[in-house]
C-alpha positions in Angstrom: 18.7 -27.1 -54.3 19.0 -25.1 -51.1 16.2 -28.0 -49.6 18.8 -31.0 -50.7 21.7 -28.9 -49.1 20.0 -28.2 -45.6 18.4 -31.7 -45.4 22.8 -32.7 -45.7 23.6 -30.5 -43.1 20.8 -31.5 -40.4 21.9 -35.1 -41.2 25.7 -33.7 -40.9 24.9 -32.4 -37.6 22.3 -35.5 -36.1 25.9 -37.4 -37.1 28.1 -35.5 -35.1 25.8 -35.4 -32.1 24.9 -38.8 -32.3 21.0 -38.6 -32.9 18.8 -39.6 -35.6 17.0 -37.3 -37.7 13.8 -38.5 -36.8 15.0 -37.0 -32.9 15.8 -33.8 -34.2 12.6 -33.2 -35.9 10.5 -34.9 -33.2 12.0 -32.2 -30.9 11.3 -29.6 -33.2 8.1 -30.4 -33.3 7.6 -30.7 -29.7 9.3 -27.1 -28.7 6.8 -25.3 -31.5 3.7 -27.3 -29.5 5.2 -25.9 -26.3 5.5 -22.2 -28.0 1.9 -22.6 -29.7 0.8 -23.8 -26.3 2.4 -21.0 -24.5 0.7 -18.4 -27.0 -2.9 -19.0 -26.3 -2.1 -18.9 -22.6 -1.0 -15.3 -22.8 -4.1 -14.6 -25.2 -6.6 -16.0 -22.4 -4.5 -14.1 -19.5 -4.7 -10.8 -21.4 -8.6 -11.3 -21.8 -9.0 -11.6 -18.7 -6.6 -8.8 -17.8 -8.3 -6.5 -20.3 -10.7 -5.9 -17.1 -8.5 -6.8 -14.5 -5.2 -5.4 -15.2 -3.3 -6.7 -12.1 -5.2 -10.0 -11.0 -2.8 -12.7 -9.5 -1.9 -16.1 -11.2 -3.9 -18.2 -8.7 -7.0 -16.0 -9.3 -6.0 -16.5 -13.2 -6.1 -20.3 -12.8 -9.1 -20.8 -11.1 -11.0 -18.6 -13.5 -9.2 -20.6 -16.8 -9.1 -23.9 -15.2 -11.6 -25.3 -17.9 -9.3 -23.9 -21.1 -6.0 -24.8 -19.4 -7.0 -27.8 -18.7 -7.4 -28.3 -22.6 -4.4 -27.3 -23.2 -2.9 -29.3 -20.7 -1.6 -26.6 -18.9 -1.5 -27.0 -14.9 -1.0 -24.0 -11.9 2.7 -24.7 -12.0 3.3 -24.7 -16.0 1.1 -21.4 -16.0 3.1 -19.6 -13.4 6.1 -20.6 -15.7 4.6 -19.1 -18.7 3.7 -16.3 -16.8 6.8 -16.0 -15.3 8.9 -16.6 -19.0 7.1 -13.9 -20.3 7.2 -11.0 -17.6 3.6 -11.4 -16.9 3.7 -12.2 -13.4 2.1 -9.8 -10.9 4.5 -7.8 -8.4 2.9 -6.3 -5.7 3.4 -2.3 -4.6 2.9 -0.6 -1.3 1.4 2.7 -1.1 0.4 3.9 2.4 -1.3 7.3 2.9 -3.0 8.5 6.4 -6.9 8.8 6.4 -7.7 8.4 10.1 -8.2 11.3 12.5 -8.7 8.9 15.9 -8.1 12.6 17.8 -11.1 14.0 18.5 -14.5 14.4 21.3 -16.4 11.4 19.8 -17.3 8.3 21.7 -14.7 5.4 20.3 -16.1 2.1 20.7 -14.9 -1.5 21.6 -14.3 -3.9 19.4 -16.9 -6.8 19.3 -15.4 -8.6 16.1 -11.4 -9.6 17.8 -12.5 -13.8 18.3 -15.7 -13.4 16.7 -16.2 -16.5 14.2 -18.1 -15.0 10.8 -19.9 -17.6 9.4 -22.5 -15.6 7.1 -23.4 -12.9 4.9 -24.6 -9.4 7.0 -22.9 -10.8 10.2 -20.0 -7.8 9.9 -19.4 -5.0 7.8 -16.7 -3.2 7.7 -16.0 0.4 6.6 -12.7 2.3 6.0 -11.1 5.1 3.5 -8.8 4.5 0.9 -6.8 7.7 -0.6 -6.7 7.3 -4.5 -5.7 11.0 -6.1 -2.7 12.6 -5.7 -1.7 15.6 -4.0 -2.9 18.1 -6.6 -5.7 16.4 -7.2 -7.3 14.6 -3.9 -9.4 12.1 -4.1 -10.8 9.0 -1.3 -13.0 6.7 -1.6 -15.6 5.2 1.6 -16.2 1.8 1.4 -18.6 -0.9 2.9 -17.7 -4.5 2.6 -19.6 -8.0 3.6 -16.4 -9.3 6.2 -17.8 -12.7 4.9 -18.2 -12.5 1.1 -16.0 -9.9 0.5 -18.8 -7.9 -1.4 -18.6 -4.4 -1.8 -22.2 -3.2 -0.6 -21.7 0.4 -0.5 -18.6 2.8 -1.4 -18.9 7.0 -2.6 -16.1 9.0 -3.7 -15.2 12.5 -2.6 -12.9 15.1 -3.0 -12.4 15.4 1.0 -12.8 13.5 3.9 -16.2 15.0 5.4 -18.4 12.8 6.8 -20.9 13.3 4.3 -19.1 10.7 2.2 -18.8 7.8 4.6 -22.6 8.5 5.6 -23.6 8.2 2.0 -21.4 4.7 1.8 -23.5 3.4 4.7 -26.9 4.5 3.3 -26.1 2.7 0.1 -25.3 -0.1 2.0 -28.0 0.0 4.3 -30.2 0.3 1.1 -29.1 -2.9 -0.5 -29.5 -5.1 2.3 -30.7 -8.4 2.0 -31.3 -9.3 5.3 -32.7 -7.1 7.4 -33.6 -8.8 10.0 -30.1 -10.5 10.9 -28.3 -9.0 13.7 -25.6 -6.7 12.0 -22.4 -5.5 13.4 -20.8 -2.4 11.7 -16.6 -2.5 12.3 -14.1 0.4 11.4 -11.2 2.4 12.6 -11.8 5.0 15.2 -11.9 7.8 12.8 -13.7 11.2 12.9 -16.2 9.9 10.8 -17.4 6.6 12.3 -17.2 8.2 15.7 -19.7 11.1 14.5 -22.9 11.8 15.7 -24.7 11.8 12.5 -23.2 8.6 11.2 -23.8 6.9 15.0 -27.8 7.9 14.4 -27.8 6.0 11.1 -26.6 2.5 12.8 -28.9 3.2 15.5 -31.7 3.9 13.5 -30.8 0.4 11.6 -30.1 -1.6 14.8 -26.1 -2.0 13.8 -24.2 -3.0 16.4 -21.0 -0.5 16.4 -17.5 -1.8 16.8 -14.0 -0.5 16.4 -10.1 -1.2 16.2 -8.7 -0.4 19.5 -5.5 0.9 18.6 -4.2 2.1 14.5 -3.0 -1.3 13.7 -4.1 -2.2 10.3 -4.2 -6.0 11.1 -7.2 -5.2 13.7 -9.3 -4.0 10.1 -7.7 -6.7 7.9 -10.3 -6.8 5.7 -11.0 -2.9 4.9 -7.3 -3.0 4.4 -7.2 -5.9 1.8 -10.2 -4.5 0.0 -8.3 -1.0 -0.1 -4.9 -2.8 -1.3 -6.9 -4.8 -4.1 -8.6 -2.1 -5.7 -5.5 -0.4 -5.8 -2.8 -3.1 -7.3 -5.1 -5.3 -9.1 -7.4 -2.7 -10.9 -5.7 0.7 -10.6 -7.8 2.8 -9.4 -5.5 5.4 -7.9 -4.1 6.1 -11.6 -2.5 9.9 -11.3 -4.1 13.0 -13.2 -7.7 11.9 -13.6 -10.6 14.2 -12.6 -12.7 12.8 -9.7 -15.8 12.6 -12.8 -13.5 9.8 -14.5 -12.5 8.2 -11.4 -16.2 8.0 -10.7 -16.3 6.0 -13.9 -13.6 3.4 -13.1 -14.4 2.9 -9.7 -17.9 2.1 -10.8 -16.8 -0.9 -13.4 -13.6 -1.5 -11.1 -16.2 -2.5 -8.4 -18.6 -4.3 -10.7 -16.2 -6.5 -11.7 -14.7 -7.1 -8.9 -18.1 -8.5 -6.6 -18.9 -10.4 -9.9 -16.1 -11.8 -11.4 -13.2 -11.8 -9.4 -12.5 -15.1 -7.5 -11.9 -14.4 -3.5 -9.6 -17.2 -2.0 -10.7 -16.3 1.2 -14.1 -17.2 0.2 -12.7 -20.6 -1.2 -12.5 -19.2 -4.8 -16.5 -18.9 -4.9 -18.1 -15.8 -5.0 -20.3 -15.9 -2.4 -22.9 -12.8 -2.9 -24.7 -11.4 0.5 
């Protein structure tokens, strides 16, 4: 009875509007496609951001291009279901001082300004992010392929001693694939570049040493992206965690991200040193 009474009032209404039934439902159909559609694009975003909590729509799309493509789903269409949903990305800014250029140390020229890097092991480049808080201090030394965007050798510490950029470098250093390539190292003029114990190490390697000239972040671009991604995209500097757990995310939050986080620098290709 209800059935007989609602099928009257849709046909009431298509009346009154002027369409036919066959419309209506045909819309109806069409908006629960579009909902349906919508639904398993959240469920493959949140897979992925299971492991990469803040990774940007374009980054999204070029990993899901095969399953979007399924669904019919292009770059723009996912940005709007993205953007329907609150799932779109906004960036923060967190800026914290880890360079002490004041000191005795020899500070070197930079030999990377209008150099053109075209390979893997041609440049390096070494800064420190601060990810604790101020109770509980923590930075992190990295070493990254300027051309790949590879990680190749980070430590964390509770200070900023040179003992942690030094081990950084070693790791790196370590893991090289080819020895033999000339190899320039590039980094602010901090306290612990300039040092004379991490000076011996890329003299004992045969790294060429360069530096930024003045603190402008734009003359270490690539440090500074690498700091800003680890921190946005897989929140590394989370408050109130012991430097034995940030050990831990660090870890995976660098696994994943030289092996399955697209670089659009790098032409969305992963290329490995």
């Amino acid at each position: 009875m209800f059935k007989i009474h609602y099928r009257e009032s849709i046909s009431s209404t298509c009346e009154l509007l002027g369409l036919s039934r066959q419309v209506y439902y045909r819309a109806i159909r069409s908006k629960e496609k579009r909902q349906s559609i919508a639904n398993d694009v959240i469920d493959l975003v949140q897979s992925i951001r299971m492991d990469q909590p803040r990774i940007g729509t374009r980054k999204l799309y070029h990993i899901l291009q095969d399953s979007l493509r399924s669904l019919g789903v292009g770059r723009d269409r996912l940005f709007a279901i993205l953007k329907a949903n609150h799932l779109l990305i906004k960036p923060k800014r967190s800026y914290h001082i880890t360079t002490n250029s004041h000191h005795r140390f020899r500070k070197h020229k930079n030999l990377i300004e209008n150099l053109d890097i075209n390979r893997p092991e041609q440049v390096w480049v070494s800064d420190i992010t601060y990810v604790g808080n101020r109770s509980n201090p923590i930075y992190l030394s990295l070493v990254t392929d300027a051309y790949s965007k590879m990680i190749v050798g980070y430590y964390l510490s509770n200070t900023l001693a040179v003992d942690s950029s030094i081990k950084a470098l070693k790791q790196a250093v370590k893991n090289r694939k080819y020895p033999k390539e000339t190899l320039i190292h590039h980094s602010d003029r901090g306290l612990q570049y300039c040092s004379n114990q991490y000076q011996r190490i890329l003299q004992r390697h045969t790294i060429k040493c360069s530096m930024t000239e003045s603190y402008d972040p734009y003359q270490n671009a690539v440090a500074e992206r690498i700091n800003g991604i680890l921190k946005q995209e897989f929140l590394i500097n989370t408050d109130k965690i012991n430097i034995k757990m940030m050990k831990t995310i660090v870890q995976q939050s660098i696994e994943i991200y030289n092996n399955k986080r697209p670089h659009l620098s790098c032409h969305n290709f992963m290329k490995k040193p």
